[in-house]
N, C-alpha and C positions, 0 to 999 in steps of 0.2 A: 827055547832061547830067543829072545828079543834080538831081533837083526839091528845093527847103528845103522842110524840117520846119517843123512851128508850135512855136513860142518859148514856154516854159511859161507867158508873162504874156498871150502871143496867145490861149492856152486858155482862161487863167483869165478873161480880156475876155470871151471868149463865153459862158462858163460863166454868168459877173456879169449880161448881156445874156440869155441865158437865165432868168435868177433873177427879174430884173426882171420882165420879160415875162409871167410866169408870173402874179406878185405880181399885177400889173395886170389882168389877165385871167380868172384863176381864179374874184373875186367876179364880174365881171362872166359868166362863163358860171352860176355860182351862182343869181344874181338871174333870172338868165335861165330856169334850171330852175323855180325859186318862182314867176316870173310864170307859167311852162304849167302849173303845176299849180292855181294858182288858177286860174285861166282853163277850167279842165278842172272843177273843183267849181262854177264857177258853170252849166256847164254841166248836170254833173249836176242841179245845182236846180233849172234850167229845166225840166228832164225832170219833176222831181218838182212841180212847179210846173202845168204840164199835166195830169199827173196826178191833180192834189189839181183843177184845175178841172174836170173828166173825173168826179169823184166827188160834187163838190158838187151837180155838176147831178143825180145820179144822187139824189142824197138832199138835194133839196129847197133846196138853197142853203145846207146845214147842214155843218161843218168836222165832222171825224172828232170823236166821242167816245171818255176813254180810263177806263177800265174798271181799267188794271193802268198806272202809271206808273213804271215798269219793268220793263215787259215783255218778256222773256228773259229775266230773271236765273236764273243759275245754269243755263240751259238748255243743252241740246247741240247746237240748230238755234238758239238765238237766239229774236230777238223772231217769228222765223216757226214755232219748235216749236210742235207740235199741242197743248202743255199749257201754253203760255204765254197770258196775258191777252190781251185786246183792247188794243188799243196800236195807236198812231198809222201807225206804218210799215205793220204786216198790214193796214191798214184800206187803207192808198192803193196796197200791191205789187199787186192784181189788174191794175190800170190802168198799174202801171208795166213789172211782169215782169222785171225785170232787178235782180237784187238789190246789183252793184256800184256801180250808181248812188246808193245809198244812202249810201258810204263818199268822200269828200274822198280824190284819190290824197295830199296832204298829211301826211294824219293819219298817226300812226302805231298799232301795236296796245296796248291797256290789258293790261298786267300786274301781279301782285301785287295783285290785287284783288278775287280770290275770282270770287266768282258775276260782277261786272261785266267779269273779262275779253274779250278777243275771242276769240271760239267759231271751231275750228279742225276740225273735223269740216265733212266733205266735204256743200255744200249748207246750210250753215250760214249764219246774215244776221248781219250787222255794219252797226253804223251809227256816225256821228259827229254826228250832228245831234241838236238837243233843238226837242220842240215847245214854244213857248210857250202853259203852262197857262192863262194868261188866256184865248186863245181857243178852247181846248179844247170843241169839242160846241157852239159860238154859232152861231146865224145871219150869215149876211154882211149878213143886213138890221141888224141892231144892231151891227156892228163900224163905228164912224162916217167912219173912214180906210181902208178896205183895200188901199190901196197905197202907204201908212206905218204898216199895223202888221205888226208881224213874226209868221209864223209857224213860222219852224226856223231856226233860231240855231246854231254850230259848238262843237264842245267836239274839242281839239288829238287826240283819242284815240279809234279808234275801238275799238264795245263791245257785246257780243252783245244788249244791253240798248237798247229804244227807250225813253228816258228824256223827262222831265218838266222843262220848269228856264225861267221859277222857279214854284215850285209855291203850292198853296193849301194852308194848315195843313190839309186834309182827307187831303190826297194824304201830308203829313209822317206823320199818325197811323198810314193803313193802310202807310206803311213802316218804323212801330214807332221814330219820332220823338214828341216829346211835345213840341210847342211850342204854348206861349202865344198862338195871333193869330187871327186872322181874316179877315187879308190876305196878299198874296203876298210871298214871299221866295226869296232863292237866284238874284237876279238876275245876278249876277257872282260869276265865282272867278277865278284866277290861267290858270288854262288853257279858260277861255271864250273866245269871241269876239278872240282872237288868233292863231290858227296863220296869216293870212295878212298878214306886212308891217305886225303891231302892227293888225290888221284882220281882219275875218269877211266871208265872202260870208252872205247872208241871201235867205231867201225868205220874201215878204209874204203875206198873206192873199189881194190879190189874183189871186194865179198866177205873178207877175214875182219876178226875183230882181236883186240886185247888191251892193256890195261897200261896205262902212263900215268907217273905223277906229274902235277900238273907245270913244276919246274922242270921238264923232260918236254914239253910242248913246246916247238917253234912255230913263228909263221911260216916257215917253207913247208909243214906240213898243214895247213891250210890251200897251201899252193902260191905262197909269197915269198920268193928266195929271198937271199940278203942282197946278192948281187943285183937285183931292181929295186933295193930300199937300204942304201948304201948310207950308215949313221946311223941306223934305227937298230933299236933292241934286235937280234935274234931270238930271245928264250922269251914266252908270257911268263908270268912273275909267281912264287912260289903262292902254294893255297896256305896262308896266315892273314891273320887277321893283324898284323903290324904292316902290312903289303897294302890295306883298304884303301889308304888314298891316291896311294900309287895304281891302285889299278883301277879307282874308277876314273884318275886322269887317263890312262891308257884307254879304256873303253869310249869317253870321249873323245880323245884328240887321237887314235892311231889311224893313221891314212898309209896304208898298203898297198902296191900295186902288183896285181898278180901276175904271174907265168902263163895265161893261159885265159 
């Protein structure tokens, strides 16, 4: 007995039924990827997070000082080359050793950007994280919060460079910036503190790390209360792209004076 054929509208059923299917499914295995990979950079944190307390005790209860706030540039090992500045990152890899821990699997690589690209030479350090300059080189005895204020913040891109952000008009001049202030800026840009779900993983000063969207971010966890910046925004500005001009006005003109 001859078996029947499927009927070209029998095909096209499955076809349509596979279409669907896919539709539905495809964001949901998507999301699913974005959750492991956040979940894998908070991870990393933790690591780094250990490590920076591994350090502190070694020096006294004192956060890394940084000497070069962007350290690596232009380098061909990164912020670990032998000719690069003292920076944040070579200050805590003794205690870490593992230089992929430094890099969000999220992130992707900086191009187009001269010396801050990501260095591709074998042994080479990439990171995506920025330390926040407010506690740069402070005692944990004068950070009044240490486990609400931040001290490595995510930037979407990772870059041969251990960068600064947001910085102290000291840190602008020796990068051949000339602004006007005496307080910090450069708290927000468009590709901060969003590569995960309109949110950043962060790690605090006290060793712990975990996950804020990036409308959940004040400057008092920088270490900028409102009560020393009375008029100014409290909240950095939601991760959308309808916020772009607003925040790159904010990344140029915010002048914050810190607690500390």
């Amino acid at each position: 007995m001859q078996k029947k054929a499927f009927t070209l509208i029998e095909l096209l059923v499955v076809i349509a039924i596979i279409a669907i299917l896919a539709a539905i499914l495809f964001p949901v295995f998507a999301q699913a990827k974005a959750a492991a990979k956040k979940t894998a950079c908070l991870s990393n944190e933790r690591q780094v997070g250990t490590s920076l307390m591994l350090y502190t005790g070694d020096a006294d209860d004192t956060l890394p000082a940084v000497y070069d706030p962007q350290g690596g540039y232009g380098l061909a090992l990164g912020f670990m080359d032998p000719a690069a500045g003292n920076n944040w990152a070579s200050a805590i890899y003794p205690y870490v050793k593992n230089l992929p821990v430094f890099t969000c699997p999220a992130s992707t690589p900086r191009t187009g950007a001269g010396g801050y690209d990501a260095a591709t030479a074998k042994g080479a350090a990439n990171t995506n994280y920025f330390l926040n300059g407010v506690v740069d080189g402070k005692s944990l005895t004068v950070v009044p919060q240490p486990s609400g204020t931040i001290f490595l913040h995510e930037l979407r891109y990772y870059t041969r460079t251990a960068q600064v952000r947001p910085l102290h008009y000291t840190y602008w001049t020796a990068m051949g910036k000339n602004m006007a202030t005496t307080n910090w800026q450069a708290f927000i840009n468009v590709n901060y503190d969003a590569g995960h779900m309109e949110g950043s993983n962060l790690l605090f000063t006290d060793g712990h790390a975990g996950y804020r969207k990036r409308s959940a971010l004040t400057y008092a966890m920088f270490g900028c209360p409102p009560d020393l910046n009375p008029g100014k925004p409290t909240n950095l500005l939601p991760a959308s792209s309808a916020y772009d001009a607003q925040v790159t006005a904010r990344f140029n003109n915010d002048n914050y004076t810190s607690a500390f």
